[in-house]
Residue, then its C-alpha position, 0 to 999 in steps of 0.5 A: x611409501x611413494x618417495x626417494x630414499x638411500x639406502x647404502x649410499x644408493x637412492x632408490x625411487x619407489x615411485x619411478x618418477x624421473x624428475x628426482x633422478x633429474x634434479x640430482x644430476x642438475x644439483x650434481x652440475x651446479x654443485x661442481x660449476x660452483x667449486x670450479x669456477x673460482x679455482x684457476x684450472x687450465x683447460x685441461x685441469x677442468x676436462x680432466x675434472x669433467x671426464x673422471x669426476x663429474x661424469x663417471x658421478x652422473x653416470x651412476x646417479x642415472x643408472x640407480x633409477x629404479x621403477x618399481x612399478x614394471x617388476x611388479x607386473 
Protein backbone atom coordinates (compact mmCIF):
# COMPACT_ATOMS: atom_id res chain seq x y z
CA UNK A 1 0.00 0.00 0.00
CA UNK A 2 1.67 3.23 -1.14
CA UNK A 3 -1.28 5.77 -0.56
CA UNK A 4 -3.32 7.76 1.87
CA UNK A 5 -5.76 6.53 3.89
CA UNK A 6 -8.26 7.51 7.14
CA UNK A 7 -8.34 5.93 9.51
CA UNK A 8 -10.33 7.25 12.75
CA UNK A 9 -11.05 10.57 11.26
CA UNK A 10 -6.85 10.84 10.79
CA UNK A 11 -5.16 10.65 7.38
CA UNK A 12 -2.11 8.47 7.43
CA UNK A 13 0.50 8.86 4.45
CA UNK A 14 2.29 5.38 4.13
CA UNK A 15 4.22 6.93 1.60
CA UNK A 16 5.61 9.64 3.43
CA UNK A 17 5.04 11.87 0.64
CA UNK A 18 4.40 15.75 1.64
CA UNK A 19 2.34 16.76 -1.56
CA UNK A 20 -0.85 14.90 -0.12
CA UNK A 21 -0.70 16.76 3.29
CA UNK A 22 -0.05 20.13 0.82
CA UNK A 23 -3.01 19.58 -1.41
CA UNK A 24 -5.21 18.94 1.95
CA UNK A 25 -4.18 22.23 3.49
CA UNK A 26 -4.66 24.03 0.01
CA UNK A 27 -8.15 22.39 -0.65
CA UNK A 28 -8.89 23.21 3.45
CA UNK A 29 -8.11 27.23 2.33
CA UNK A 30 -10.40 27.27 -0.61
CA UNK A 31 -12.77 25.53 0.92
CA UNK A 32 -13.10 28.21 3.87
CA UNK A 33 -12.23 31.45 1.11
CA UNK A 34 -15.47 29.85 -0.80
CA UNK A 35 -18.01 29.94 2.24
CA UNK A 36 -16.67 33.31 3.66
CA UNK A 37 -16.55 35.13 0.76
CA UNK A 38 -20.34 35.74 0.09
CA UNK A 39 -21.32 36.05 3.98
CA UNK A 40 -21.00 39.79 4.92
CA UNK A 41 -18.44 39.18 8.15
CA UNK A 42 -16.58 42.64 9.49
CA UNK A 43 -13.11 42.09 9.73
CA UNK A 44 -13.07 41.05 12.99
CA UNK A 45 -15.84 38.22 12.34
CA UNK A 46 -13.23 36.79 9.48
CA UNK A 47 -9.91 37.02 11.92
CA UNK A 48 -11.93 35.57 14.48
CA UNK A 49 -13.11 32.68 11.99
CA UNK A 50 -9.26 32.48 10.60
CA UNK A 51 -7.89 32.25 14.22
CA UNK A 52 -10.27 29.55 15.80
CA UNK A 53 -11.26 27.55 12.77
CA UNK A 54 -9.01 27.50 10.05
CA UNK A 55 -6.05 27.61 11.57
CA UNK A 56 -6.22 25.22 14.67
CA UNK A 57 -7.89 22.72 11.09
CA UNK A 58 -4.22 23.39 9.31
CA UNK A 59 -2.77 22.67 12.24
CA UNK A 60 -3.88 19.30 12.85
CA UNK A 61 -3.86 18.45 9.14
CA UNK A 62 0.07 19.12 9.11
CA UNK A 63 1.01 17.19 12.34
CA UNK A 64 -0.76 13.84 11.44
CA UNK A 65 1.85 13.36 8.48
CA UNK A 66 3.32 10.51 9.35
CA UNK A 67 6.58 8.88 7.48
CA UNK A 68 6.61 5.52 7.67
CA UNK A 69 9.89 5.05 5.96
CA UNK A 70 12.14 6.49 9.10
CA UNK A 71 10.53 4.24 11.92
CA UNK A 72 11.44 1.32 9.93
CA UNK A 73 14.93 1.75 10.00
Amino acid sequence: MNSSFRFLGVWFNVAGSRDFVKKQVARECNSFAATARPAKLSAKQVVYLHNTVLIPKLEYRMQVKHDWRRRRS
